[in-house]
PyMOL CGO cylinders between C-alpha atoms (Angstrom):
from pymol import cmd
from pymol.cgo import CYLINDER

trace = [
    CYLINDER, -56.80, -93.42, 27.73, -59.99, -92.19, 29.71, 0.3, 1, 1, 1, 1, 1, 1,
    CYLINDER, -59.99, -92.19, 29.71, -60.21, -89.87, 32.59, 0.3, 1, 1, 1, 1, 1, 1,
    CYLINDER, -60.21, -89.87, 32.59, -59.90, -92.03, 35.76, 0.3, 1, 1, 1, 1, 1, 1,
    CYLINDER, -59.90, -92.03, 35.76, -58.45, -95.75, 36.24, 0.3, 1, 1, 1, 1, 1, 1,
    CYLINDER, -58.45, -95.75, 36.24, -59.48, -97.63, 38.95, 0.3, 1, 1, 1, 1, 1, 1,
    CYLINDER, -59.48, -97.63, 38.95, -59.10, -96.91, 42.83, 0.3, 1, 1, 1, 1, 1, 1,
    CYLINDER, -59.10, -96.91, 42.83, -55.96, -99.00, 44.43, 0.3, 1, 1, 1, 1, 1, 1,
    CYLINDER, -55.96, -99.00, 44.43, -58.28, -100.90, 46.32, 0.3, 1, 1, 1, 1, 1, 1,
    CYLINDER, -58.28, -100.90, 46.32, -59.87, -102.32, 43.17, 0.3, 1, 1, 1, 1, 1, 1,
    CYLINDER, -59.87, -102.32, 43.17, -57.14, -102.48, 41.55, 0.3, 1, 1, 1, 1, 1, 1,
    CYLINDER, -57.14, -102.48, 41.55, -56.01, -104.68, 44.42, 0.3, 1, 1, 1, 1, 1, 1,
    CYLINDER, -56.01, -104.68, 44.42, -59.67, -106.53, 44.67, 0.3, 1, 1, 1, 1, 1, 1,
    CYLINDER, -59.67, -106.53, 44.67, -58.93, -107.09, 40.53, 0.3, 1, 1, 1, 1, 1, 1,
    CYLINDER, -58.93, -107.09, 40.53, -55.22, -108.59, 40.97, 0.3, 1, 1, 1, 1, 1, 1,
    CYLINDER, -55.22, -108.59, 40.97, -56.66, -110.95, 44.11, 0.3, 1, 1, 1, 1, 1, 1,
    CYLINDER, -56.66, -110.95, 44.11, -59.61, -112.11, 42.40, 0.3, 1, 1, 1, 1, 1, 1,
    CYLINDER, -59.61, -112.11, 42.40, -57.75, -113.22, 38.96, 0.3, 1, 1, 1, 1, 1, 1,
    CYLINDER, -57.75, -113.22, 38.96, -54.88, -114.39, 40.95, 0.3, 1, 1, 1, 1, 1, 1,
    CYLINDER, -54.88, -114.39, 40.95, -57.01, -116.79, 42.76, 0.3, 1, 1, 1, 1, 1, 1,
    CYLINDER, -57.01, -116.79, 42.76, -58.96, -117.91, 39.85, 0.3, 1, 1, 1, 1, 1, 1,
    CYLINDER, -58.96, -117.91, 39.85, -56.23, -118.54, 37.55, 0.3, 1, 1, 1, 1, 1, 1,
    CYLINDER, -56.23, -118.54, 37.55, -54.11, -120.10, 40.70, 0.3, 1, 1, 1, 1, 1, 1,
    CYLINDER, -54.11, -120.10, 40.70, -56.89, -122.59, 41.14, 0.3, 1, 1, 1, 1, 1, 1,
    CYLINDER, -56.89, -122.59, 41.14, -57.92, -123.01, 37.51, 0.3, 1, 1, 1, 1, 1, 1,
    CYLINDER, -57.92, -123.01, 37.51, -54.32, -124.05, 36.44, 0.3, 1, 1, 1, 1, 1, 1,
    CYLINDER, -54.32, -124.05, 36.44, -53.48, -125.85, 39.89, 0.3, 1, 1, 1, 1, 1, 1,
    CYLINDER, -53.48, -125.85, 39.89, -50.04, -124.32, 40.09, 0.3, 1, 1, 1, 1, 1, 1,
    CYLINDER, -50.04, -124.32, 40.09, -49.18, -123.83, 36.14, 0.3, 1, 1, 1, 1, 1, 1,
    CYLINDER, -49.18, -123.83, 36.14, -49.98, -120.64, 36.29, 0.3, 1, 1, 1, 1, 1, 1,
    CYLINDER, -49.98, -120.64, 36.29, -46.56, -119.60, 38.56, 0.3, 1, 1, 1, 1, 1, 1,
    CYLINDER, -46.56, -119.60, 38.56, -44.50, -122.02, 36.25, 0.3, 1, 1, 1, 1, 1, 1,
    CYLINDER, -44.50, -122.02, 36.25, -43.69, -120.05, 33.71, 0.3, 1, 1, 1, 1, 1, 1,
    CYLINDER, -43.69, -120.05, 33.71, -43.52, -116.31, 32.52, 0.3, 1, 1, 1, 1, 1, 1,
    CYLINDER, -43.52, -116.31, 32.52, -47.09, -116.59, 33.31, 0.3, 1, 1, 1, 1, 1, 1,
    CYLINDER, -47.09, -116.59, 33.31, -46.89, -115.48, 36.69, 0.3, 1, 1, 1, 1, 1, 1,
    CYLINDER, -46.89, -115.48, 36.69, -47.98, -112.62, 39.46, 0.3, 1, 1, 1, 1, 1, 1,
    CYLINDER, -47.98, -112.62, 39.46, -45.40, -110.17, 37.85, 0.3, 1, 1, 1, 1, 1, 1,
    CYLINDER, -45.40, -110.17, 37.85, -47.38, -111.03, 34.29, 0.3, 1, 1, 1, 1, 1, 1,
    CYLINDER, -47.38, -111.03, 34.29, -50.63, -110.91, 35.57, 0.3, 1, 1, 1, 1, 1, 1,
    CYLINDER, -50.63, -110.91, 35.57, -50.15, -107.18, 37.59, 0.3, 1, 1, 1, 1, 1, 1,
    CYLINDER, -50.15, -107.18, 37.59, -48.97, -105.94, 33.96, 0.3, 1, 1, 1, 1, 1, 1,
    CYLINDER, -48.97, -105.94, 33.96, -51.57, -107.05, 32.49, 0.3, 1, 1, 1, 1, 1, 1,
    CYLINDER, -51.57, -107.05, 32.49, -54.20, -105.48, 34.75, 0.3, 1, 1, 1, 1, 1, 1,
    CYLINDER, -54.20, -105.48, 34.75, -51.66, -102.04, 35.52, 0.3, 1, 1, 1, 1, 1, 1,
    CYLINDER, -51.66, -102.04, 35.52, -51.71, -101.97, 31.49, 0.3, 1, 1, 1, 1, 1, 1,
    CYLINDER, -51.71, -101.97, 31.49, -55.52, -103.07, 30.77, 0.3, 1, 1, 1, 1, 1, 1,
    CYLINDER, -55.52, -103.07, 30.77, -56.30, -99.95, 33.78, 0.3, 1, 1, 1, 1, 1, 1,
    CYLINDER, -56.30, -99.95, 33.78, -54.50, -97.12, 32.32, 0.3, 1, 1, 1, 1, 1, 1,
    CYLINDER, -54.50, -97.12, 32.32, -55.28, -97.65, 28.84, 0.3, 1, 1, 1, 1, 1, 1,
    CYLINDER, -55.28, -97.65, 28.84, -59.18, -98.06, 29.46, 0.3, 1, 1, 1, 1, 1, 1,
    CYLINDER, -59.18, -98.06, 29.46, -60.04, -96.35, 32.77, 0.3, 1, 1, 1, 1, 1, 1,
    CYLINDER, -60.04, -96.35, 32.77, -63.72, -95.00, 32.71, 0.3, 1, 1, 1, 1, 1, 1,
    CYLINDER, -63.72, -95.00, 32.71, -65.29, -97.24, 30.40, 0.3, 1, 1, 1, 1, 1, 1,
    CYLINDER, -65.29, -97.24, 30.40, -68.16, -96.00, 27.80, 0.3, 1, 1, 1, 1, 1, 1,
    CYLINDER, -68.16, -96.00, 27.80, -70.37, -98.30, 28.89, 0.3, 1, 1, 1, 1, 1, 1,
    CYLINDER, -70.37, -98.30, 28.89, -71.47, -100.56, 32.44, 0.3, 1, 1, 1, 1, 1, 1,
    CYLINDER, -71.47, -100.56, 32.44, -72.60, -104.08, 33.30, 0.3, 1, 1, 1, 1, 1, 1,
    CYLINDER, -72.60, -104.08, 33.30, -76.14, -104.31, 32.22, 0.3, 1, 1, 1, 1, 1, 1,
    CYLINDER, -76.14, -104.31, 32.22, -78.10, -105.72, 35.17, 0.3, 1, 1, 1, 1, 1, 1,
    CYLINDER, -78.10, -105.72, 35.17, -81.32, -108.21, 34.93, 0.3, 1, 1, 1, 1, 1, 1,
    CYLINDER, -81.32, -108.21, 34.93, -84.41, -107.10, 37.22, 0.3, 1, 1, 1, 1, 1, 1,
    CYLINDER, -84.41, -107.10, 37.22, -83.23, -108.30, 40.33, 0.3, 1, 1, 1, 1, 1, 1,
    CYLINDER, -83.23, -108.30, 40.33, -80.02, -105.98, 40.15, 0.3, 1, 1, 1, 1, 1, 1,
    CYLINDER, -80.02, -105.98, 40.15, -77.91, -108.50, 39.48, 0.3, 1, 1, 1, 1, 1, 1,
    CYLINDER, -77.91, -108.50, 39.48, -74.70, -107.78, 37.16, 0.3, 1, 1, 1, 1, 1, 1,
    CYLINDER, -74.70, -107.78, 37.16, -74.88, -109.84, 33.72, 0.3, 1, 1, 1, 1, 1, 1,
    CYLINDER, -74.88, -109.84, 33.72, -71.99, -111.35, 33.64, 0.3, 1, 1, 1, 1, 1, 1,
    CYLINDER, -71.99, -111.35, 33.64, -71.29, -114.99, 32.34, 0.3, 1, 1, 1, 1, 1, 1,
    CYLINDER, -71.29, -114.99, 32.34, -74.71, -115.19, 31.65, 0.3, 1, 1, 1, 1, 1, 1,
    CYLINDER, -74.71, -115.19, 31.65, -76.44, -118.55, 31.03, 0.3, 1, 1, 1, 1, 1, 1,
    CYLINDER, -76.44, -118.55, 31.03, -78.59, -119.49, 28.01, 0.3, 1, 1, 1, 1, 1, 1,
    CYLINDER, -78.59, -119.49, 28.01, -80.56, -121.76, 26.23, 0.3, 1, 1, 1, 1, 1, 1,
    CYLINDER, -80.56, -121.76, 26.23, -81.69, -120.84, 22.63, 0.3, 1, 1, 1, 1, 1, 1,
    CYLINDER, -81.69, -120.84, 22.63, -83.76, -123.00, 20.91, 0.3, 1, 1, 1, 1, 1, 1,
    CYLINDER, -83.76, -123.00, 20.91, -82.64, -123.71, 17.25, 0.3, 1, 1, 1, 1, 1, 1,
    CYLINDER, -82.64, -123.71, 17.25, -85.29, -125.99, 16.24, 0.3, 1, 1, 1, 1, 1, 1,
    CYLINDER, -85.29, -125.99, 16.24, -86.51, -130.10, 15.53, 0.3, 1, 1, 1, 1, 1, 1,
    CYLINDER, -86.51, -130.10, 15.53, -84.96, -133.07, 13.73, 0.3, 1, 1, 1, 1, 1, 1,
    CYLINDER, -84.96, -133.07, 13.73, -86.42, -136.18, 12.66, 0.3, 1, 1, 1, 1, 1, 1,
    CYLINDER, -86.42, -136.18, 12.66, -84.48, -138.97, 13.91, 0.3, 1, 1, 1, 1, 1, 1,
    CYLINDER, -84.48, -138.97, 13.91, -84.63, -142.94, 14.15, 0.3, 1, 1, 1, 1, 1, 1,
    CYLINDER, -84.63, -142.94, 14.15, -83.92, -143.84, 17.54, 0.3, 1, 1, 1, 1, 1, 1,
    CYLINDER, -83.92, -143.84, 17.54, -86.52, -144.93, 19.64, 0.3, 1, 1, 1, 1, 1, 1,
    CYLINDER, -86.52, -144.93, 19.64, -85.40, -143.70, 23.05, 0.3, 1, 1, 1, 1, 1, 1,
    CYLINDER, -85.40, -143.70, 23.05, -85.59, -140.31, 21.55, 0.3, 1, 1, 1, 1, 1, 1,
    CYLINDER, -85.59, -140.31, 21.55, -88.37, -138.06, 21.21, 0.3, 1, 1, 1, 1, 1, 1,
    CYLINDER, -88.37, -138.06, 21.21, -89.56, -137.50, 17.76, 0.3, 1, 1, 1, 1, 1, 1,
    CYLINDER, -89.56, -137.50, 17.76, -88.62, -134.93, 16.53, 0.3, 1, 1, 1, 1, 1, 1,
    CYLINDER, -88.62, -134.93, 16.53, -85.97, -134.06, 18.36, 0.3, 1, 1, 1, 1, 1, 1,
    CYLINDER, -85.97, -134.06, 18.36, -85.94, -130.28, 19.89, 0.3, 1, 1, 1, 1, 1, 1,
    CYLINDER, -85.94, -130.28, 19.89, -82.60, -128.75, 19.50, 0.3, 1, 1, 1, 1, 1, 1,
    CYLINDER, -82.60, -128.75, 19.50, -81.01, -126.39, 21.99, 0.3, 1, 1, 1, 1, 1, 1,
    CYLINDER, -81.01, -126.39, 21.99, -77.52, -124.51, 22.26, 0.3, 1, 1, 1, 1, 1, 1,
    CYLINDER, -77.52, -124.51, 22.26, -76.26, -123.62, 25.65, 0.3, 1, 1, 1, 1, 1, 1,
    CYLINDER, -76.26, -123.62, 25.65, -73.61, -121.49, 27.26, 0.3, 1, 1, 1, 1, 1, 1,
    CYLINDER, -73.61, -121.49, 27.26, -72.92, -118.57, 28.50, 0.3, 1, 1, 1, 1, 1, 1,
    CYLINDER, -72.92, -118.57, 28.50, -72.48, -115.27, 27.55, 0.3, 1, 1, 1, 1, 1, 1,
    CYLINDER, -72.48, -115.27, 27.55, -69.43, -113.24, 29.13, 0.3, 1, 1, 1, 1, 1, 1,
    CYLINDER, -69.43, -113.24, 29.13, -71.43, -109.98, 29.51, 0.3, 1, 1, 1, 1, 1, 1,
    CYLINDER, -71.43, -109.98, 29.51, -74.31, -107.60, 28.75, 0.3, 1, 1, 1, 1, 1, 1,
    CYLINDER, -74.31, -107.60, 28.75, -73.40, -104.08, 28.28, 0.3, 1, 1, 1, 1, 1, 1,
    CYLINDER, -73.40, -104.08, 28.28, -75.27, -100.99, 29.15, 0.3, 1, 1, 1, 1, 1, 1,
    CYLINDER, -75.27, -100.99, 29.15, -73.52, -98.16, 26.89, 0.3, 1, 1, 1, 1, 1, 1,
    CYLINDER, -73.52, -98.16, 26.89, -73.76, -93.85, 28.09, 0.3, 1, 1, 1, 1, 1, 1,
    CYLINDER, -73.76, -93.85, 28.09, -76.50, -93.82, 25.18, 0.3, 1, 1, 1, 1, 1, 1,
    CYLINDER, -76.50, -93.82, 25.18, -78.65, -96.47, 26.68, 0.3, 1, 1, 1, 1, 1, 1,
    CYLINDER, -78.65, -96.47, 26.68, -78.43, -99.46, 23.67, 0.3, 1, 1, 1, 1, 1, 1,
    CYLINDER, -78.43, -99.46, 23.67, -76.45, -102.70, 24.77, 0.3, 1, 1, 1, 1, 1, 1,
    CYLINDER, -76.45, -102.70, 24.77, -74.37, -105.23, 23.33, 0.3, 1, 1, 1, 1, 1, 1,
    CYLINDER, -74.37, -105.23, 23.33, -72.98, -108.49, 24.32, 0.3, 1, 1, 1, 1, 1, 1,
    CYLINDER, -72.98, -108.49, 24.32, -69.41, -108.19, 25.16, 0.3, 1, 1, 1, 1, 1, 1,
    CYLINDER, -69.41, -108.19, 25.16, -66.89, -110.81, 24.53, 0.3, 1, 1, 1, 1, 1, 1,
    CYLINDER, -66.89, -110.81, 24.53, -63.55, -111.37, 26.18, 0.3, 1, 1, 1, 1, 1, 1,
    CYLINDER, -63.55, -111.37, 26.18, -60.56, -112.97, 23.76, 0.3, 1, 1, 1, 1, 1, 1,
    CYLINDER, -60.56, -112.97, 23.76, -57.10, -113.83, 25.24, 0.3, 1, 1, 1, 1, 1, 1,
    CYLINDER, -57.10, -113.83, 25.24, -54.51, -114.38, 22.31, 0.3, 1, 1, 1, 1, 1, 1,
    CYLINDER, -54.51, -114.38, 22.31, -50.91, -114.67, 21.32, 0.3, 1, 1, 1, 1, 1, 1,
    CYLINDER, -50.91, -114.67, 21.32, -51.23, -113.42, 17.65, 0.3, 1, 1, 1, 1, 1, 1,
    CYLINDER, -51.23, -113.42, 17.65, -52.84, -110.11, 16.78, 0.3, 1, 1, 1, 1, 1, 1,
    CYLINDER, -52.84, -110.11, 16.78, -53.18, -108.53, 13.34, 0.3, 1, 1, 1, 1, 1, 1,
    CYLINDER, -53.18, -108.53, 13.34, -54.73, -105.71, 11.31, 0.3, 1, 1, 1, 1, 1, 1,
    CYLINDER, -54.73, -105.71, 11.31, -57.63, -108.33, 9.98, 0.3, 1, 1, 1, 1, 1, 1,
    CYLINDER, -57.63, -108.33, 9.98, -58.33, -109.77, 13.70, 0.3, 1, 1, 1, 1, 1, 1,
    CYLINDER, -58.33, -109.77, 13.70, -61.86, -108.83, 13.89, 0.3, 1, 1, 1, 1, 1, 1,
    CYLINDER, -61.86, -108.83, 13.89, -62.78, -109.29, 9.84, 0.3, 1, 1, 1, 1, 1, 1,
    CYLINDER, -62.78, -109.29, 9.84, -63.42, -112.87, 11.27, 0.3, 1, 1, 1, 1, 1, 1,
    CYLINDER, -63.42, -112.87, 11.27, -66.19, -111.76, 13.54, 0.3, 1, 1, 1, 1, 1, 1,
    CYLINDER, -66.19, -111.76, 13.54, -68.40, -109.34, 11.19, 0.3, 1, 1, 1, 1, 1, 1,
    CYLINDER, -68.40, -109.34, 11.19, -70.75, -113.25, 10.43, 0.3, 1, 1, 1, 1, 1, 1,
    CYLINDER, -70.75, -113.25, 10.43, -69.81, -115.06, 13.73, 0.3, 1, 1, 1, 1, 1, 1,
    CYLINDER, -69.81, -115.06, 13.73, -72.94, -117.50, 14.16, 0.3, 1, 1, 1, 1, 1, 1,
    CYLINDER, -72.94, -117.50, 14.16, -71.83, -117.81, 17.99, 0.3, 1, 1, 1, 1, 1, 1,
    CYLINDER, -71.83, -117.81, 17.99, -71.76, -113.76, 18.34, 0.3, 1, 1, 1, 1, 1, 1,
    CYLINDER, -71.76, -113.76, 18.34, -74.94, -113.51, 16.58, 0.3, 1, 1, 1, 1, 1, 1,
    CYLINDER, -74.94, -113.51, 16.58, -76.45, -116.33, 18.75, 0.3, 1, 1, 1, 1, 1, 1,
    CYLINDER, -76.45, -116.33, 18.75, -74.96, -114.71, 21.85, 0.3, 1, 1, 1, 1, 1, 1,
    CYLINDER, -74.96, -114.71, 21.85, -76.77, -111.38, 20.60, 0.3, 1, 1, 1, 1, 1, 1,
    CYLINDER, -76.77, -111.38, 20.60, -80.12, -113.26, 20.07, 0.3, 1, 1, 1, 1, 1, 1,
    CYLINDER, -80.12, -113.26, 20.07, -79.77, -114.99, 23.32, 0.3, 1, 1, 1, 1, 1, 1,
    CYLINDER, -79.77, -114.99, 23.32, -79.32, -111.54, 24.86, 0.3, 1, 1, 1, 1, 1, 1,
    CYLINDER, -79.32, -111.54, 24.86, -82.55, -110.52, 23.08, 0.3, 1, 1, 1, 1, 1, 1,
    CYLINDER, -82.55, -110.52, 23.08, -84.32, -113.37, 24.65, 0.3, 1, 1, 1, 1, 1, 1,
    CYLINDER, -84.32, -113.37, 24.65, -83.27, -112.68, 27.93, 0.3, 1, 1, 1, 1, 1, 1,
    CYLINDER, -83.27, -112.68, 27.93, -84.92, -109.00, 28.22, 0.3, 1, 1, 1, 1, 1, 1,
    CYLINDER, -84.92, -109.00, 28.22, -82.67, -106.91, 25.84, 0.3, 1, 1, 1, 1, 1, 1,
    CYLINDER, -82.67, -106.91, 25.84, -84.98, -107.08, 22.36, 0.3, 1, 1, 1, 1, 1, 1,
    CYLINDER, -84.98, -107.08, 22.36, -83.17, -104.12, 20.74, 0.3, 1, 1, 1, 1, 1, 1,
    CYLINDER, -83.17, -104.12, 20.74, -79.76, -105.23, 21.15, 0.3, 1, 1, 1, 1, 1, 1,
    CYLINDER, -79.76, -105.23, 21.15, -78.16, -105.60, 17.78, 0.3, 1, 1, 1, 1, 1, 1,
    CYLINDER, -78.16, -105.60, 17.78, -74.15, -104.97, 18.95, 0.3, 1, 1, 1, 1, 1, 1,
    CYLINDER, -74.15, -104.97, 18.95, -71.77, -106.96, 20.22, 0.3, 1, 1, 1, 1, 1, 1,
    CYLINDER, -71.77, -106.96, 20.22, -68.43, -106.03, 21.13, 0.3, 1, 1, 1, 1, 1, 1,
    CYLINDER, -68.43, -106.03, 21.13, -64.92, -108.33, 20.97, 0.3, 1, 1, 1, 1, 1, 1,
    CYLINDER, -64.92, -108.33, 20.97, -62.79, -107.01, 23.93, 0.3, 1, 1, 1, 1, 1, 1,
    CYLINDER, -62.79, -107.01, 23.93, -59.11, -108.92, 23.02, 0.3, 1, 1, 1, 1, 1, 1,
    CYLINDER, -59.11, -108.92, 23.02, -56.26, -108.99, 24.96, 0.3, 1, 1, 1, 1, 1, 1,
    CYLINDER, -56.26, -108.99, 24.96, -52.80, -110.26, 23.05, 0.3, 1, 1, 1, 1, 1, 1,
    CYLINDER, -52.80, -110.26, 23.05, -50.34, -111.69, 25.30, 0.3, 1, 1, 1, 1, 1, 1,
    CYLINDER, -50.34, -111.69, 25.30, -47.28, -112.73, 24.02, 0.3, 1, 1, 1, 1, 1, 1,
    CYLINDER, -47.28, -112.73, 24.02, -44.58, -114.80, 25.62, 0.3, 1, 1, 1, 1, 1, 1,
    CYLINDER, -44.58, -114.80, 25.62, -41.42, -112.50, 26.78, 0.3, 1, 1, 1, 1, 1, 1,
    CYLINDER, -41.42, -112.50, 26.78, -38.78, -112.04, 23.88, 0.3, 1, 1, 1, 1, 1, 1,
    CYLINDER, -38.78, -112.04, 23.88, -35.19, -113.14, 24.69, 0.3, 1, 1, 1, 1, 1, 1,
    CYLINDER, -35.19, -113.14, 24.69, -34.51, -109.44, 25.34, 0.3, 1, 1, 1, 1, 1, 1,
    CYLINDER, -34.51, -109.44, 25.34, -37.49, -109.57, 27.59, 0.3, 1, 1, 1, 1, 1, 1,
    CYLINDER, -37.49, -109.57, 27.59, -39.20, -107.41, 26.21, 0.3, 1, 1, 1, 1, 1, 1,
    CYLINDER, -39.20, -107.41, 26.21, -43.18, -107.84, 27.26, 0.3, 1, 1, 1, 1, 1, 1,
    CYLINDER, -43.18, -107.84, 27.26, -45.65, -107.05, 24.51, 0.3, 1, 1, 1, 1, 1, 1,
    CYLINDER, -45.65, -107.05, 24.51, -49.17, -107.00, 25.67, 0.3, 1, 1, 1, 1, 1, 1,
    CYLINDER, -49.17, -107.00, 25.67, -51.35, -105.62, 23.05, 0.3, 1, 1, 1, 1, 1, 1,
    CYLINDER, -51.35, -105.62, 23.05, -55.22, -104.41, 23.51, 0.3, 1, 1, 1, 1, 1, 1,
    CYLINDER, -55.22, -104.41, 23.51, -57.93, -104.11, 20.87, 0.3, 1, 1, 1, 1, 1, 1,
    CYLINDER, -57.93, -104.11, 20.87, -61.57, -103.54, 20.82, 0.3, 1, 1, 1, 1, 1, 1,
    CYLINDER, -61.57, -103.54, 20.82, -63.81, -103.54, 18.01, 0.3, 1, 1, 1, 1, 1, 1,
    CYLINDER, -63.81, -103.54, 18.01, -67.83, -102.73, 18.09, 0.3, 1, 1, 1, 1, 1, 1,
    CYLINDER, -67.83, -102.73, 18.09, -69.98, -104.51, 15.43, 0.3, 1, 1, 1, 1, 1, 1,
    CYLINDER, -69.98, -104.51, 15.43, -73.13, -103.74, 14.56, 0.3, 1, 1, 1, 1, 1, 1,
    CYLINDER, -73.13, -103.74, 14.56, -75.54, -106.74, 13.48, 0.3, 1, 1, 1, 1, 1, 1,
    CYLINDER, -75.54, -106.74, 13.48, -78.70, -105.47, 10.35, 0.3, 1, 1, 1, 1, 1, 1,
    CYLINDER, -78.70, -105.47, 10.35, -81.63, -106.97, 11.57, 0.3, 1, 1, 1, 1, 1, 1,
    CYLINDER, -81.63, -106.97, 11.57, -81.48, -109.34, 8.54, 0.3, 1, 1, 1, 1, 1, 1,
    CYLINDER, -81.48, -109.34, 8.54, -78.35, -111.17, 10.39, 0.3, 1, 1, 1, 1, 1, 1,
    CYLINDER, -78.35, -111.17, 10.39, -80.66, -112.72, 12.67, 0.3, 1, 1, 1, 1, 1, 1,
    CYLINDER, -80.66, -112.72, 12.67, -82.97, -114.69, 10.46, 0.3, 1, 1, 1, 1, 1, 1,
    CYLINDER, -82.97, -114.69, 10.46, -81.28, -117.73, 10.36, 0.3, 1, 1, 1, 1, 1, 1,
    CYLINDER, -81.28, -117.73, 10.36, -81.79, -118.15, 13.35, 0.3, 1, 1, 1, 1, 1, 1,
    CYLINDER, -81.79, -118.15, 13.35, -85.27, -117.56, 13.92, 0.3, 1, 1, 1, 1, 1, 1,
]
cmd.load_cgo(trace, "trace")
């Protein structure tokens, strides 16, 4: 664990805020089962003590403002098509968003994804070393002001449902990966 965790009053700001969101996102689900306001202060008491002072901060774009769920459009190219209603060719974009833009102490960034799982394991991240959507995310980033960014980290979160004993396993994992230039040819 790091130095300092949050104060009480963010802690507080943190439970309010998710407990809101996930109260209105599952429309009462979310107090049905183990997944409830006991769960969720764990889960933030736990995620607080084992990370406190974080290495790095919330990039922000010129106007100050935090990147966080970020918006973007990439372009990935043209295809010939058929239909007349279309234009010919066809541009091709991918949208979403991306969950945040990291400023590490050494001043390089990465694009930071959030994962919420069940099932954890000692090859969880192997998956991610050629993920096309956290390379795209990373060349979105690029596009969006942050040219030298070639990282992106996977911040998961394993939640398992209660044993019988109940017993609560929540289980945190981080992993850094660095992207070789070469990685992001395919999609230029």
């Amino acid at each position: 664990a790091l130095s300092h965790e949050p104060s009480d009053l963010m802690k507080q700001d943190m439970f309010h805020v998710a407990s809101d969101y996930l109260t209105n996102s599952y429309k009462g689900e979310f107090i049905a089962d183990y997944r409830n306001h006991d769960y969720l202060k764990l889960v933030l008491d736990t995620y607080n003590s084992s990370y406190g002072d974080e290495p790095w901060s919330i990039a922000l774009d010129k106007d100050g403002k935090p990147l966080v769920e970020c918006p973007f459009m990439l372009f990935l190219g043209t295809v010939e098509h058929n239909n007349p209603n279309l234009p010919n060719p066809l541009p091709v974009y991918w949208t979403g968003k991306i969950d945040a833009i990291i400023k590490w102490h050494d001043n390089t960034y990465s694009t930071l994804d959030h994962k919420t799982l069940a099932m954890s394991g000692a090859y969880y991240f192997r998956e991610y070393l050629l993920s096309q959507a956290q390379i795209g995310y990373a060349l979105a980033a690029r596009q969006q002001g942050f040219p030298e960014l070639n990282t992106f980290m996977i911040n998961a979160l394993f939640c398992r449902k209660p044993a019988a004993s109940g017993k609560i396993n929540i289980e945190l994992q981080r992993e850094r990966i660095f992207l070789h230039e070469s990685t992001f040819a395919e999609w230029i």
